[in-house]
C-alpha positions in Angstrom: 15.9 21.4 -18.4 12.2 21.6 -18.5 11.1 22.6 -14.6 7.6 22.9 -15.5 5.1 20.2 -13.9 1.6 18.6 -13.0 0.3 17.6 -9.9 -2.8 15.8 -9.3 -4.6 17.9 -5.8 -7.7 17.0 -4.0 -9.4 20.3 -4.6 -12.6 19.5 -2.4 -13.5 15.9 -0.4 -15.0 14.0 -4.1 -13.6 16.7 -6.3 -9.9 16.2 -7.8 -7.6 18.4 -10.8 -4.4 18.6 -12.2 -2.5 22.0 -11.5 0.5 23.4 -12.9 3.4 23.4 -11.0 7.0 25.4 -11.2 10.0 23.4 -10.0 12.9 24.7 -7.9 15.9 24.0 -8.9 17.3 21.2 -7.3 20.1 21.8 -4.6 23.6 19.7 -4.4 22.0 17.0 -2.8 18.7 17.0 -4.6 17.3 14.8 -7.5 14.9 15.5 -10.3 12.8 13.2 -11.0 10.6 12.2 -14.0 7.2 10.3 -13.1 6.6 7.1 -15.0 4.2 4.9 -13.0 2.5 6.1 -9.3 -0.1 3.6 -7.9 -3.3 4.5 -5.9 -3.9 2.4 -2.7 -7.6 2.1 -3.3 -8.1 2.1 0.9 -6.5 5.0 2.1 -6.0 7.5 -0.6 -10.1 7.0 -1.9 -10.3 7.9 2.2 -8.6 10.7 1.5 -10.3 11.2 -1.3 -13.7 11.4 0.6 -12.5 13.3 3.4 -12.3 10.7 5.6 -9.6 11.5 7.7 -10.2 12.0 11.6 -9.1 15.6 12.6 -7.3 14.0 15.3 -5.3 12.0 12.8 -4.1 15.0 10.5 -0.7 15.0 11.4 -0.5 11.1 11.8 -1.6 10.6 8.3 0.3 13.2 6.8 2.3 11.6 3.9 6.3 13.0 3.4 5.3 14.9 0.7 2.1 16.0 0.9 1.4 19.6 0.9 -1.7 21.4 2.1 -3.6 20.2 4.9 -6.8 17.8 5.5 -9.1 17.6 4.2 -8.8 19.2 1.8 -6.9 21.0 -1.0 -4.2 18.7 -0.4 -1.4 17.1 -2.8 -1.1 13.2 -1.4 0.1 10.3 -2.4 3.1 8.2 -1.8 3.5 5.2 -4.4 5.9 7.0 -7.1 8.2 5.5 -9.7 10.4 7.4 -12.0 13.7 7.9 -13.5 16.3 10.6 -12.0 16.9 13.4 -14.8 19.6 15.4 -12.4 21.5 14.7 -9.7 24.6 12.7 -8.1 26.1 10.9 -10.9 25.3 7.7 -9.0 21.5 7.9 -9.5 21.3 9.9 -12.6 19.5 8.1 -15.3 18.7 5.3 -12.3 15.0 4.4 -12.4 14.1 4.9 -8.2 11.3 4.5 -6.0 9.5 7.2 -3.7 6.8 8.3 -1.1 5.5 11.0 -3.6 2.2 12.3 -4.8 1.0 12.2 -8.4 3.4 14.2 -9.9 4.9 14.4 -13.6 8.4 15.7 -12.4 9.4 16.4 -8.9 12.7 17.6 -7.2 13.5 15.6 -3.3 16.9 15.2 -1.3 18.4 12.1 -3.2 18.2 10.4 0.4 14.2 9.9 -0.3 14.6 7.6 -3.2 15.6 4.4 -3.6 17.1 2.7 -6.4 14.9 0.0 -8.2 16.6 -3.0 -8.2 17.4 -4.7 -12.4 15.0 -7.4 -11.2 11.8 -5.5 -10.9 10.2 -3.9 -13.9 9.3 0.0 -13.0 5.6 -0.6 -13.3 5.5 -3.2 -11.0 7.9 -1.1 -8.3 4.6 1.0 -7.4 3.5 -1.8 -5.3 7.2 -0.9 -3.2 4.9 0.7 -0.2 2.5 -1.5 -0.1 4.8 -4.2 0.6 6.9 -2.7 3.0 3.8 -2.1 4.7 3.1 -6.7 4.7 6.8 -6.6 5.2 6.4 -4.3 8.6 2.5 -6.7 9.8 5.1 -9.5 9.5 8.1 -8.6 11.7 4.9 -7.9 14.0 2.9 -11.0 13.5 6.3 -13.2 13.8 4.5 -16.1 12.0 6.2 -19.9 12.8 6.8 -22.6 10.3 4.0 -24.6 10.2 1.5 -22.0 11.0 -1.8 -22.3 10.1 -2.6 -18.5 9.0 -5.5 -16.8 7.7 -5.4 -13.1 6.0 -9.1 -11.8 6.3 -9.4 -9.0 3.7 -8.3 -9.6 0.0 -7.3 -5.9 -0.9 -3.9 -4.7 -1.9 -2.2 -4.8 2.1 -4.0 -8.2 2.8 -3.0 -9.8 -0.3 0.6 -8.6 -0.3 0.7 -10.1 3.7 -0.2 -13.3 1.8 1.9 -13.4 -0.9 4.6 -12.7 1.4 3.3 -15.6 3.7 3.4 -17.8 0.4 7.0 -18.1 0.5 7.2 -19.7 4.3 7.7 -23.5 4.8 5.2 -25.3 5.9 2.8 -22.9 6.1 -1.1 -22.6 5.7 -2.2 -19.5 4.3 -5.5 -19.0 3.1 -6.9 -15.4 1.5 -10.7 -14.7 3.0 -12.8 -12.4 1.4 -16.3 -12.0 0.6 -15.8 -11.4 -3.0 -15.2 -14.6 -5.1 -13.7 -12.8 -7.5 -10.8 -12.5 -5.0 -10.3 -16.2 -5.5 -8.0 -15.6 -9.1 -5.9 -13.3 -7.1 -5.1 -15.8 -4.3 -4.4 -18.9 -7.0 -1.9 -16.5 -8.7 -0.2 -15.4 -5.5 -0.2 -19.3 -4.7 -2.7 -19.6 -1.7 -5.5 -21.0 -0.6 -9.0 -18.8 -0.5 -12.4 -18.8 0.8 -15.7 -17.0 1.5 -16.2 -15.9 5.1 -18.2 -18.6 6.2 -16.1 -21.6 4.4 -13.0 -20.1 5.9 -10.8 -22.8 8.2 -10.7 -22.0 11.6 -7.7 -23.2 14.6 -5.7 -20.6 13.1 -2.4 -19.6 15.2 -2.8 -16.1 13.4 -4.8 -13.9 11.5 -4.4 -10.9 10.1 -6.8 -8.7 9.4 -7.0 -6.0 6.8 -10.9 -6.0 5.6 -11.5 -2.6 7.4 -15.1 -4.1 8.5 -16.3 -4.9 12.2 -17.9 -8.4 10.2 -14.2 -9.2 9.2 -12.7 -8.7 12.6 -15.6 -10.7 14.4 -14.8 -13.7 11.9 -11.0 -12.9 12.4 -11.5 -13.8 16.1 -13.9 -16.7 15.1 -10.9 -18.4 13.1 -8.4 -18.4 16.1 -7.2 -21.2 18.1 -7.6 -20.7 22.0 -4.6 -18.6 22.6 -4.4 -17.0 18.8 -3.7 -13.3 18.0 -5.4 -11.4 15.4 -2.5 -8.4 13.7 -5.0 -5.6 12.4 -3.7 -3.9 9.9 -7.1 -2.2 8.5 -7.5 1.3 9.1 -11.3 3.1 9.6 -10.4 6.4 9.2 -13.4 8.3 11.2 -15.7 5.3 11.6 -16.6 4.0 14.6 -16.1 0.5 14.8 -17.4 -2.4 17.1 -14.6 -5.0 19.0 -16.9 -7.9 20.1 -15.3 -8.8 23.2 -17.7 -10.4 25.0 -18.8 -14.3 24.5 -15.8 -16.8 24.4 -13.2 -13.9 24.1 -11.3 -13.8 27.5 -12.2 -17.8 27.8 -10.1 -18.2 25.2 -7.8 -16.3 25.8 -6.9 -14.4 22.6 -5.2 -11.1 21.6 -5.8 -8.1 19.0 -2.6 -6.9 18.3 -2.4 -3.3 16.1 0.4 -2.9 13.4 0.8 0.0 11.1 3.5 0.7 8.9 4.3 4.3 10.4 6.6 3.1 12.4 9.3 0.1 12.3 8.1 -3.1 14.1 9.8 -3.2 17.6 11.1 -6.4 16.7 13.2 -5.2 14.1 14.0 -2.1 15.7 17.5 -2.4 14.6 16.3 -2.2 11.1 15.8 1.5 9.5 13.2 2.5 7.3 15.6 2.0 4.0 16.0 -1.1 4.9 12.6 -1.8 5.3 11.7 -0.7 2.0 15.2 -2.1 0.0 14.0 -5.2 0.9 9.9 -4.2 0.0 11.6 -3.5 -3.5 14.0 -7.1 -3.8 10.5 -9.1 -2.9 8.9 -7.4 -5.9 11.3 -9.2 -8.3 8.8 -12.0 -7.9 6.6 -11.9 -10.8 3.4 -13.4 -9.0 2.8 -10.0 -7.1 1.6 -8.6 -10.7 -1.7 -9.9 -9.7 -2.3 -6.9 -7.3 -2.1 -4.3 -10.1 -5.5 -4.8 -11.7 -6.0 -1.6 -13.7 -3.9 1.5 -15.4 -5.1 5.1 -16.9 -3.2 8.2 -17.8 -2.2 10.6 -15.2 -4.4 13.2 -17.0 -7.8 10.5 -16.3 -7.0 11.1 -12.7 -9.8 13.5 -11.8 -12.6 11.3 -13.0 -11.0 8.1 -12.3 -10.5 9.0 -8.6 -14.8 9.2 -7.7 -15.4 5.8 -9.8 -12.4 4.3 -7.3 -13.9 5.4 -4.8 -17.3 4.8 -5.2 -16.1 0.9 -6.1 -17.6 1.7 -9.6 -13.8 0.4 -10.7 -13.0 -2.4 -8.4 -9.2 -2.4 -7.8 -6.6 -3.3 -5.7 -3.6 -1.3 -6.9 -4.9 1.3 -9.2 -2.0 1.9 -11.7 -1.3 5.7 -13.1 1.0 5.6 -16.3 2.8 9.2 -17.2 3.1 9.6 -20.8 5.6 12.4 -21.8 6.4 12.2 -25.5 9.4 13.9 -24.9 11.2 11.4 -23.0 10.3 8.3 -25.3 8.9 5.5 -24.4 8.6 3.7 -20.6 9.2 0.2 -20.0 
């Protein structure tokens, strides 16, 4: 068997390559893997990308495989899909989720991957963290039937919140963003969208997930009395202004934090495979396609990375495809 590899590595904050990389050999409990899709979560990994990362959140932010330290050279990543090449006869030949970098081959314990289920096609099974991380904001935000919801921020977290929100009776979801564009996404996830300042307000909840002080000042502007805003967005090393002055004690509202780090205390029962088994059986719903808006070849990934994060390639999941001619074709 092959053991010879390709990793993509932040070399300098803005400066990414591909090195060469030697595999162990895998132990009794271990699987090879073969890469075929990993996505880029245009937020935090073109954060990562930049440098962005707060020294005092180095070890939060570290992802389970990472290697090297912040900011930079560092290996990260964490939305990989591939097939297992060796291991327990159970998952050999088993296409499989995991939290791994942009790898071509890679060799974990078998207990860091999770089977894909028939359902979902491998390319789509990227988006698996993503929605564990909507699945996590909602055991948080513990939305009612018949709420009237808004999710402020149409990137890849905020739209997968919505999407999931889709499927509950009797609810009012509507996607805000500032770009219109945003407005195809939320008729294919099957909700309602507006500009900021069209937005419908007496919301019961909001959850945010723009990552901007403007879309957390209209996230409280959209609440009933007595609403809570779930803030999902991230700012990295920004400094970011809460306005809590005006009508926000009269009214009597609450800004709640959720982050996917750790399982909601509501569902503190649940583990984190179950979390994301369940992320993966959502993603048999064929709407969710929408958030994948854009593929290249693992080898593009050192000049696709700056135009991702510069916005000169808008995106919401940023798809990398791994072409090995070797192992034939990937569905």
């Amino acid at each position: 068997m092959n053991r010879a590899a390709r990793a993509f590595w932040l070399d300098s904050p803005g400066r990414g390559e591909i090195r060469e990389v030697d595999l162990p050999e895998p132990g009794p409990d271990e699987v090879v893997v073969r890469a075929l899709y990993s996505g880029i979560s245009r937020g935090t990994e073109t954060l990562v990308f930049r440098g962005g990362v707060p020294e005092s959140q180095h070890t939060v932010m570290r992802a389970p495989f990472q290697e090297g330290d912040f900011p930079a050279p560092v290996k990260y990543g964490y939305l990989s899909v591939g097939v297992v090449e060796e291991g327990p006869e159970s998952l050999t030949g088993r296409t499989v989720f995991c939290l791994y970098p942009h790898q071509t081959r890679y060799v974990v314990p078998a207990a860091a991957v999770t089977p894909v289920p028939e359902s979902v096609p491998a390319g789509r099974a990227v988006l698996a963290g993503t929605v564990e991380t909507a699945v996590n904001a909602l055991w948080d935000a513990a939305p009612l039937v018949g709420d009237r919801i808004a999710v402020v921020g149409g990137g890849m977290v905020g739209c997968s919140v919505a999407a999931l929100l889709a499927r509950f009776p009797g609810v009012r979801v509507q996607l805000v963003d500032a770009d219109p564009a945003r407005a195809e996404t939320a008729e294919a996830l099957g909700v309602g969208f507006a500009l900021p300042a069209d937005a419908g307000g007496d919301c019961d909840l909001v959850v945010h997930a723009s990552a901007t002080e403007q879309g957390l000042a209209r996230a409280l502007e959209l609440l009933r009395p007595e609403g809570t805003v779930v803030e999902l967005s991230w700012y990295g090393d920004r400094k970011v202004g809460v306005p809590l002055g005006e009508a926000f004690h009269s009214r009597r509202l609450t800004i709640r934090g959720s982050q996917v780090g750790t399982v909601s205390p509501a569902r503190a029962h649940r583990g984190y495979g179950d979390r994301l088994a369940l992320a993966l059986d959502l993603l048999a719903d064929p709407a969710l396609d929408a958030l994948v808006t854009g593929e290249s070849p693992f080898e593009e990934l050192p000049a696709v990375m700056p135009r991702l994060a510069s916005g000169d390639i808008p995106a919401l999941c940023h798809r990398v495809r791994y072409d090995d001619p070797a192992a034939g074709t990937h569905a």
